[in-house]
C-alpha positions in Angstrom: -158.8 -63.9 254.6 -160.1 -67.7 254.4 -162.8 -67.7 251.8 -163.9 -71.5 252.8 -167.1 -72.4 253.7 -166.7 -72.3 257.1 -165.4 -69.0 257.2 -168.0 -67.8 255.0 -170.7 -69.2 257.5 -169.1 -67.3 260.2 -168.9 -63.8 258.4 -173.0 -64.4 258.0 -173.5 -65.3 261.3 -171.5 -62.6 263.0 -173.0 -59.9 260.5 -176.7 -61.3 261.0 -175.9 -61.0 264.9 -174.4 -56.9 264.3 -177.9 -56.5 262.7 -180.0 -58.0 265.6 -177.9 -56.3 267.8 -179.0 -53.3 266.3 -182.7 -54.0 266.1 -182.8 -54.4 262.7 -184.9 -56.7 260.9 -182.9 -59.5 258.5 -184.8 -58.8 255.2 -184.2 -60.3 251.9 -181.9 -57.5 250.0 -179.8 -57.6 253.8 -179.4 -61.2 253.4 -178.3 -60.6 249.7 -175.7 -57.6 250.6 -174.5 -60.3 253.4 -174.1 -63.5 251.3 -172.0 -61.2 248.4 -169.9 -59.6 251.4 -168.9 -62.7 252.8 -168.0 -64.0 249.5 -165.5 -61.0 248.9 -162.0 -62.3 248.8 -159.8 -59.1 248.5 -160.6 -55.7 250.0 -163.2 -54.0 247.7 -164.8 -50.4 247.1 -168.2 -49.5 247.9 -168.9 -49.5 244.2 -167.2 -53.1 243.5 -169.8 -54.5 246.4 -172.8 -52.8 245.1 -172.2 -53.9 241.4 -171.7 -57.4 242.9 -175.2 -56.5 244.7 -176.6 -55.5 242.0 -176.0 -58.8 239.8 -177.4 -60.7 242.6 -180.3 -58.8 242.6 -180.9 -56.3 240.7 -183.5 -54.6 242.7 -181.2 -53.9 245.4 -180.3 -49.8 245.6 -176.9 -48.3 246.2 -178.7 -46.5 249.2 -179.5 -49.7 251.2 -175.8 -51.4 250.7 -174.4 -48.4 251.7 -175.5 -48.0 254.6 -175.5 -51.6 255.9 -171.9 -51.4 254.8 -171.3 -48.6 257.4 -173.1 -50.4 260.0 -170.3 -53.0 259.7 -168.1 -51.2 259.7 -169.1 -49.0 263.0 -169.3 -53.0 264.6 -165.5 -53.4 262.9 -166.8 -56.2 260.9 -166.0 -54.1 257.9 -162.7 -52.1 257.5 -161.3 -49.7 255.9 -158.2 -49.8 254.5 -156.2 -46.7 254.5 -153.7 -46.4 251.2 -153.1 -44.6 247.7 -155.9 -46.9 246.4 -159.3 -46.0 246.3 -161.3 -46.4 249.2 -161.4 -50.2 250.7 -162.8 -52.1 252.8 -162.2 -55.8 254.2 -164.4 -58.2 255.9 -162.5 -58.9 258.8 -163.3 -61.4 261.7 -160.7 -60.7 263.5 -160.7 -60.1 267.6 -158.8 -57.7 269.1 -156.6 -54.9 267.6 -154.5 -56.2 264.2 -152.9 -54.8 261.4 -153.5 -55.7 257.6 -150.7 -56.3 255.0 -151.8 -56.1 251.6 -150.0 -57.5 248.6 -149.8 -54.2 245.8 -149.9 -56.9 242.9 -153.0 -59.4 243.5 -154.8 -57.4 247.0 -153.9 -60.6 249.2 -155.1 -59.0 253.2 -153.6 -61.0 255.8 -154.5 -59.5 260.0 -151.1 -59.2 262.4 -150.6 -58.3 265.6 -147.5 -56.6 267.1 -145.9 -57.7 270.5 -144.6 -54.5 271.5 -147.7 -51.6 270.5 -146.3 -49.8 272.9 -143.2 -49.0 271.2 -145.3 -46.9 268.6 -146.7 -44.8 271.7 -143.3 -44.3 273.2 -142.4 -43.0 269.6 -145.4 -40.6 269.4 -144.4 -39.3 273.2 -141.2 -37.7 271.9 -142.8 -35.9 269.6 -144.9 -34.7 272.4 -148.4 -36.1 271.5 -150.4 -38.7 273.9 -151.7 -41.6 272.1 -155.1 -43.2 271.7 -155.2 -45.4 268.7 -153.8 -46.0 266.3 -154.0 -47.6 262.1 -151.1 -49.9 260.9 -151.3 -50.8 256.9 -148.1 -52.4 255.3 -147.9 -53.0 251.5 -146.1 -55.7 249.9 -145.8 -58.7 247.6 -147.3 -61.3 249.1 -145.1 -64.9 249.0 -147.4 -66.6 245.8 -146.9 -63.3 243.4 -143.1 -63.3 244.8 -142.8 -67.0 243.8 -144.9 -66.1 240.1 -142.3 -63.0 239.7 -139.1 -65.1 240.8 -140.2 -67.4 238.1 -140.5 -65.1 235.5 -137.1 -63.8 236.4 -138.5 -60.5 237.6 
């Protein structure tokens, strides 16, 4: 994802909205947990986001990031990425259903689409199932580390 400024402004804004939406009040450790989120540039555990929290402000609990973390996620502001890693989440702005691919060396997330979704369901129909949704994760090395690793004659 972007990290710039402007894409930083808009994570805020659309996770202060989720949190009016849901009738909850924009307190000062919210605001905190928000301005560290939006500043996450790889996908990131629950613990990596509270200790980031936590050197914000120290006073923040585990508890109260927690669940403002689910929140976003059940708004799909959050998401959570499904892999051998520990569990991970992503900030992700995206509209509409994506897919992530995530580089295995540095944790680079880039969202993509597919033109044809509904080859996956005809796939799923032969083995008799109906789909509903569905989770799409592909892992890679992402062009910079390629470049890095062609350098160093990997």
């Amino acid at each position: 994802m972007d990290t710039g400024d402007g894409t930083r402004k808009a994570a805020l804004a659309q996770m202060e909205r989720a949190l009016d939406e849901q009738g909850l009040r924009s307190t000062a450790p919210r605001r905190t947990i928000l301005r560290v989120l939006a500043s996450m540039q790889h996908p990131f555990t629950p613990t990596e986001l509270t200790e980031q929290v936590a050197a914000a402000d120290d006073s923040i609990g585990r508890a109260s990031v927690y669940r403002l973390l689910q929140l976003l996620r059940s708004r799909d502001i959050v998401e959570r990425l499904h892999g051998p890693a520990d569990e991970q989440y992503l900030l992700c702005l995206e509209e509409g259903h994506h897919h992530h691919v995530v580089c295995e060396v540095c944790g680079r997330t880039q969202s993509f689409t597919l033109e044809d979704t509904d080859a996956i369901a005809r796939a799923v129909e032969r083995l008799g199932y109906r789909m509903h949704d569905h989770v799409l994760q592909v892992y890679g090395c992402c062009p910079e580390c390629l470049s890095k690793q062609d350098a160093n004659g990997r």
